[in-house]
N, C-alpha and C positions, 0 to 999 in steps of 0.2 A: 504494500500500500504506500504509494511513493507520497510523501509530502506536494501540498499547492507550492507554486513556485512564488517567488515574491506578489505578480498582478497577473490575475488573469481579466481581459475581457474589460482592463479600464475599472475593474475594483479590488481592493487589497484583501489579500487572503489573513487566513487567522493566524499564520505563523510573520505576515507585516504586522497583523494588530498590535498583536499580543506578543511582549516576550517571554521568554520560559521561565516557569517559575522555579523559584532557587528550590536545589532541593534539602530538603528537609533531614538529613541523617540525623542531625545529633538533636531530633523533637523531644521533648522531652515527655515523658506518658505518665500524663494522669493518674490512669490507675494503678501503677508501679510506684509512686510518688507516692500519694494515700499509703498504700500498702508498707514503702517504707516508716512514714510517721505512726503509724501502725506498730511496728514491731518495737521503733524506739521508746514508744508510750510504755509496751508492753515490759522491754529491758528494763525501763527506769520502775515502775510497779514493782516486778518482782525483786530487784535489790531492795528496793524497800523492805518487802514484805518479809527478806530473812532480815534484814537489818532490824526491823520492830522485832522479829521472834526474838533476833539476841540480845536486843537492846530492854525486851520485859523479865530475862529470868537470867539466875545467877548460871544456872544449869545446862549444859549442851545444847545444842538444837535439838538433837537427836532423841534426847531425853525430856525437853519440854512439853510441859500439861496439853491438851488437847484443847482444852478451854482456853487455854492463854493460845495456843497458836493460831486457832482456827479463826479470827477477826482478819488477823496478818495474810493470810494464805488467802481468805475469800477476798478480800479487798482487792486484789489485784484484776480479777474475771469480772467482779462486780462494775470497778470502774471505765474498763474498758469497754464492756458492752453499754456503760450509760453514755461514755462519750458517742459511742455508734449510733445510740439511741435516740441522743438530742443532737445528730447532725454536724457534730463538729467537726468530721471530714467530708461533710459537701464541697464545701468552699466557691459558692456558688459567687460568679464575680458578678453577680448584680446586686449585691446586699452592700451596704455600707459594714466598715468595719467596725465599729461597735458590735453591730448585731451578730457579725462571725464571731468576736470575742467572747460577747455573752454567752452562743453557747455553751462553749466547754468550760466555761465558769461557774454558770448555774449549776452544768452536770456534775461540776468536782463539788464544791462547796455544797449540795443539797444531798449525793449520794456519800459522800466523809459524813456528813452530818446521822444520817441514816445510820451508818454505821454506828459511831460512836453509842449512838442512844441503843440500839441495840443489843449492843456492847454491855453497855453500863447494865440496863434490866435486864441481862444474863447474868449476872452477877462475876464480872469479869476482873480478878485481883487489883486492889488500885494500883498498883506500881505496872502493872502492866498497861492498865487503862489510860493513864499516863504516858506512857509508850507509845502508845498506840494514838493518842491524840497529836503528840509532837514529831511521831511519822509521819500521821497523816495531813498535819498544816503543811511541814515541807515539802510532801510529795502534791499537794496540788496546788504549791508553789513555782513547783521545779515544772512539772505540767501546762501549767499557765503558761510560765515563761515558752515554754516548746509551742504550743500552739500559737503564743504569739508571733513567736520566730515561723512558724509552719504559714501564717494568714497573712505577713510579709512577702514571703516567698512567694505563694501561689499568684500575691496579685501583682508580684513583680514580673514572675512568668507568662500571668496572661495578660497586663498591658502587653507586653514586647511580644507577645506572640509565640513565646515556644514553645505552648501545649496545642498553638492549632492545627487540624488536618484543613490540608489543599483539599478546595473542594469546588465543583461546577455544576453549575442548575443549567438544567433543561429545561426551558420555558419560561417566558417572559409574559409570567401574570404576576396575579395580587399574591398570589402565595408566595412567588419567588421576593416578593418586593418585602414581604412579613420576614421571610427567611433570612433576607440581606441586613436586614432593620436587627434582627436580634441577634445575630453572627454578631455585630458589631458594638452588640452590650454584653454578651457572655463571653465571646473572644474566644471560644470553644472551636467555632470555626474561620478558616480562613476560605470565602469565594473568590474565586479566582477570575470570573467570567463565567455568563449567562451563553446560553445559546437557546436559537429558536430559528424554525423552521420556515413562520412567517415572516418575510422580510419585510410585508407591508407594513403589519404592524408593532414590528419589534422597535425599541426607544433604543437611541444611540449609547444611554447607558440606565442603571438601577442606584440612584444613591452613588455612590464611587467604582459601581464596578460596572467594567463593556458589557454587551451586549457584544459580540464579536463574532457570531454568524450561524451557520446552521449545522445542522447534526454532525451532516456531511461534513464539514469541516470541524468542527470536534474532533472528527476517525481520523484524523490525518495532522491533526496539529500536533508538530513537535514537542511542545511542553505536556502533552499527556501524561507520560509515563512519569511525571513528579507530581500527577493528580492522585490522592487517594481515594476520594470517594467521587461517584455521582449522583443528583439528585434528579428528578422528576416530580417537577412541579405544576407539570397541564394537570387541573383537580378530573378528579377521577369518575365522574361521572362522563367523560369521555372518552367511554373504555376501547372502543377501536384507535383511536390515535395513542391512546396509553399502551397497547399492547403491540400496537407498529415499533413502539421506542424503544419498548423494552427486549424487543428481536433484534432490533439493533446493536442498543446497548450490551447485551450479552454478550458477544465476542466478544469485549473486552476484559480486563482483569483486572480491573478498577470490580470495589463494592459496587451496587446499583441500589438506589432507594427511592421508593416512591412516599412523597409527601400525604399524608392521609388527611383528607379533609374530611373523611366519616361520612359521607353521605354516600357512599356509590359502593364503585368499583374496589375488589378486593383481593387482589392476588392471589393465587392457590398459596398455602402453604405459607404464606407470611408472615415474619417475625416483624412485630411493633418493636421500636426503639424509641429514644426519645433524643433527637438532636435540636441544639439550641433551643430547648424548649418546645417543637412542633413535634407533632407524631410522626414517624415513620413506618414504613414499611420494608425488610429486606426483599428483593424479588432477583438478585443475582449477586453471591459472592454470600458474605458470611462476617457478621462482626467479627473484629481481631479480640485473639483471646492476647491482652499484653502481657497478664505474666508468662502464659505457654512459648509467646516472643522473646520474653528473658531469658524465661529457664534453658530456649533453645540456644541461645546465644551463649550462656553459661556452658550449655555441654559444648558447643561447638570450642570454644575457646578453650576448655578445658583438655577436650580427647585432642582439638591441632596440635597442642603444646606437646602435648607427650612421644604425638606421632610422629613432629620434627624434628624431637629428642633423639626417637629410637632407629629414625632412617636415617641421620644427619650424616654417620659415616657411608650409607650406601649410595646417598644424593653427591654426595662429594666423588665420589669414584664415579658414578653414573657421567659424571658436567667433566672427569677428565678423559674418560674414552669418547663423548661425544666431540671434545675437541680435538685429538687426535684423529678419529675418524672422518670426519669431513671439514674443509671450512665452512665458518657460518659460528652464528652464535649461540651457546648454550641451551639458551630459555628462547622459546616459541612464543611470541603473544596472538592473540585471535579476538576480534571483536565479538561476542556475543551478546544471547537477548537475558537480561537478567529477568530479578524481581521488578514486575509490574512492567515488564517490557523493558525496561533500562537496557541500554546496552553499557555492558561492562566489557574489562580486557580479561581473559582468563589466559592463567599463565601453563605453559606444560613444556619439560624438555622434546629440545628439534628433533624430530625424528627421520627429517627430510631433508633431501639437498634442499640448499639454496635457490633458488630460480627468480631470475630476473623477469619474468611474468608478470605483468601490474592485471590483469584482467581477472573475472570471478574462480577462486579456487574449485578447483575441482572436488569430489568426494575423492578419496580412496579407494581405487581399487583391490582384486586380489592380485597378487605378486606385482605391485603398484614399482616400477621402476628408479621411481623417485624417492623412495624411501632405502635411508643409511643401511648399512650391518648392523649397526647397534642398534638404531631404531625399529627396524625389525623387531629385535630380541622386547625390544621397551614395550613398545607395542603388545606384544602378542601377552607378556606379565604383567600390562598398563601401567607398569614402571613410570610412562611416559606424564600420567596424571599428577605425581607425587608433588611438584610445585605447587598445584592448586593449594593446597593447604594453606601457603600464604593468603592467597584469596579467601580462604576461611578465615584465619584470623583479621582480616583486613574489613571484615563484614559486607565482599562481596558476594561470595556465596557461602553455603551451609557444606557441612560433611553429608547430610543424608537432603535428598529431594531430588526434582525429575533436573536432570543433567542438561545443562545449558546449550542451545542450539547454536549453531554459526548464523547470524545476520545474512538473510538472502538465500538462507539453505534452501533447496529446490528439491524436492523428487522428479525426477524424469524433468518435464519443461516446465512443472508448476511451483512456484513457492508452496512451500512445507504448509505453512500457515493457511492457504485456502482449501488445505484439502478435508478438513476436519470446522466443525462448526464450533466447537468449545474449544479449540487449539491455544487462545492465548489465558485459559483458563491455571492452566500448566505453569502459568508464570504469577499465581496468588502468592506463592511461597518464596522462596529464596531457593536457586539451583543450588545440584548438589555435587558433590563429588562422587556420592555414588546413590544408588535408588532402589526403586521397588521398581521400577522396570529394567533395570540392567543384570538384578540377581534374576528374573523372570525371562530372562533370554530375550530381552530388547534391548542390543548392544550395537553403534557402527551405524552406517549411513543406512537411511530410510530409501530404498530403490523403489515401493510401491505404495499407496494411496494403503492397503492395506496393513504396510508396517508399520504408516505413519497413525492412523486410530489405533491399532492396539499398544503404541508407544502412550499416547494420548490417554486412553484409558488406565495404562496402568497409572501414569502419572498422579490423575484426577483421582484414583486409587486412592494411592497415596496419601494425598490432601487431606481425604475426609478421614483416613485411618491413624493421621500422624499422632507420635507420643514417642516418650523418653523410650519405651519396651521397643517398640515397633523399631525405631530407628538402630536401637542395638541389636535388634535380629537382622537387621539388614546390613548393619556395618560386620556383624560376626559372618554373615551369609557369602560379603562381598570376596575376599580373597581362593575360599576356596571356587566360586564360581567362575570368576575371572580365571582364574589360575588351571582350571580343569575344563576350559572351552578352547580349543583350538579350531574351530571354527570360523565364526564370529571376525568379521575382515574389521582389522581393527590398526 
């Protein structure tokens, strides 16, 4: 799908309009943030709570009365679920900060208080009750302080914009214009530009953002792939043109969500969300689970580190027979299609002569000419992959998901990509270095319309299967598979 060129036709295309939007790496997540203030609430409660056991009785911990302990040990679960309870990790940027402050104030000061009196008509020793009071003024002292420092933070993040997701509405109504209106008070989201179909009636812009052309150009504008979401905002009682968009929209690997104005139309199967305060509806792609984005990130960095650890002396011998063996340099780079379409560079030892050829690479053949003696050998062990792992740690791609394709990759005379209707679906994840379709014997260039959906399926596989297990049955699956296909033109 080639890009519009600068003008066609005496009017400027979406890639003149609009420039690409920066991308977003280092956003910061919301819900990973909570989550962290979360645990530090939780660290700082539980010191407390052995700090009050030690600080009530002459006696061990170990050995302290059950009545003396038991105020210390519950306080901690107590306070945490009030703070959950009165909202004070919403942090909703439309509230003046008094009112964020208050909550976790009332919650600490009204639920310590609860306690104490508790406490006391249990008949709880005074030198403990004691204890147990001068624990609990400092600990929702020290709390205070943290959530102030936490409602600081968030609204220093969401003025300047690092918790928003890139986002584009389709369609230039009242709903899109509510949308744009309250993007702009929660700061939740960043629009990036409108599109619409109508040219007659669409307005050169909404508030501060273009209006910048139609669908069709949407498909095709360069800054897509740093879009995360898209919206649909034609209201839904015009369910034939809602359901042309959303055929559309599907191909891509961006979310899809439809604005729910509640009176009509209703997607099969739809999940309600709540963005910037309107209703949604999911009807292509899948909210992002952040912390399972973490935690992947955490393995991925963790199992790179180790594996560049333990190959380091084989990668070093590997980079001195490839230069001995041919001229040319070491490391391979290849442009490919990442997460959300990106094109990234993935790195892999050469395995080929050199060639002064500037025209579209070729696939690989069997007994391919152009490939070294050592490359061969690399090849046939995927020795040749072992660099990626920089890419892993680099957070271009992952160690497990569907394997990143070459930009322009063709089956026979068609691009890859037209031959499958959910093809760029494959790209919600982050490529991998190895997959659920490469241990399943879809390995090497795609020669047929046929190889190219069952690659596609398992990929999509994948996606809805992914987890910590899942990924370590495929990483333990990968060597002996690779290693026991001789096959497989690689």
């Amino acid at each position: 799908m080639a890009p519009l060129a600068g003008i066609a036709d005496g009017v400027p295309s979406v890639n003149a309009i609009l420039p690409e939007p920066r991308a977003q790496r280092s956003r910061i997540s919301k819900t990973l943030v909570v989550r962290a203030f979360q645990s530090l609430d939780a660290t700082v409660l539980a010191a407390a709570a052995i700090f009050g056991c030690l600080l009530a009785s002459d006696m061990p911990l170990a050995q302290t009365a059950f009545g003396v302990a038991a105020p210390f040990l519950v306080m901690p679960f107590f306070l945490i679920w009030g703070l959950a309870a009165f909202g004070a990790y919403r942090f909703d940027q439309s509230e003046k900060v008094y009112v964020q402050l208050a909550k976790p104030l009332g919650a600490l000061i009204g639920l310590q208080a609860f306690v104490l009196i508790t406490a006391r008509l249990a008949g709880m020793p005074e030198m403990a009750f004691v204890a147990l009071a001068q624990v609990g003024g400092l600990t929702v002292g020290v709390l205070f302080f943290l959530h102030a420092l936490y409602a600081g933070l968030m609204r220093h993040w969401g003025n300047s914009g690092a918790m928003a997701r890139n986002v584009v509405i389709v369609g230039a109504t009242k709903n899109a214009q509510r949308l744009v209106h309250q993007s702009e008070t929660c700061k939740d989201l960043n629009v990036v530009a409108v599109f619409d179909d109508r040219a007659s009636r669409r307005p050169g812009k909404m508030g501060k953002v273009p209006v910048a052309g139609s669908v069709e150009d949407l498909m095709v504008w360069d800054g897509l792939h740093n879009i995360d979401k898209i919206i649909i905002t034609v209201t839904s009682t015009a369910s034939r043109r809602v359901n042309e968009l959303i055929d559309q929209l599907r191909e891509l690997p961006q979310e899809v969500v439809l604005f729910m104005d509640l009176d009509g139309f209703n997607p099969e199967q739809a999940r309600l969300t709540e963005i910037a305060r309107a209703p949604m509806a999911y009807v292509s792609g899948a909210p992002q689970d952040e912390f399972r984005i973490f935690a992947k990130r955490v393995q991925d960095i963790a199992f790179a580190s180790a594996m560049l650890i333990a190959f380091a002396p084989i990668m070093a011998v590997i980079a001195v027979l490839i230069r001995l063996d041919s001229p040319g340099p070491v490391i391979f780079r290849q442009k490919r299609h990442g997460f959300n379409n990106r094109v990234i560079e993935v790195m892999k030892f050469r395995s080929m002569k050199v060639s002064s050829d500037t025209g579209p690479m070729k696939q690989v053949q069997k007994n391919d000419s152009r490939i070294t003696r050592i490359g061969r050998f690399l090849r046939r062990t995927s020795l040749d992959e072992l660099p990626q792992l920089f890419n892993v740690l680099g957070g271009s791609m992952s160690l497990v998901g569907p394997r990143p394709h070459a930009v322009g990759m063709r089956t026979g005379n068609i691009e890859s990509w037209k031959l499958v209707a959910h093809y760029a679906h494959r790209h919600r994840v982050k490529p991998g270095l190895t997959g659920w379709a490469q241990i399943n014997g879809s390995r090497g260039p795609l020669d047929t319309p046929e190889q190219v959906r069952t690659r596609v399926r398992l990929d999509l596989e994948y996606i809805n299967r992914a987890g910590f297990w899942f990924d370590l049955l495929i990483m333990l699956k990968t060597g002996p598979c690779l290693l026991g296909d001789s096959e497989a033109i690689r």
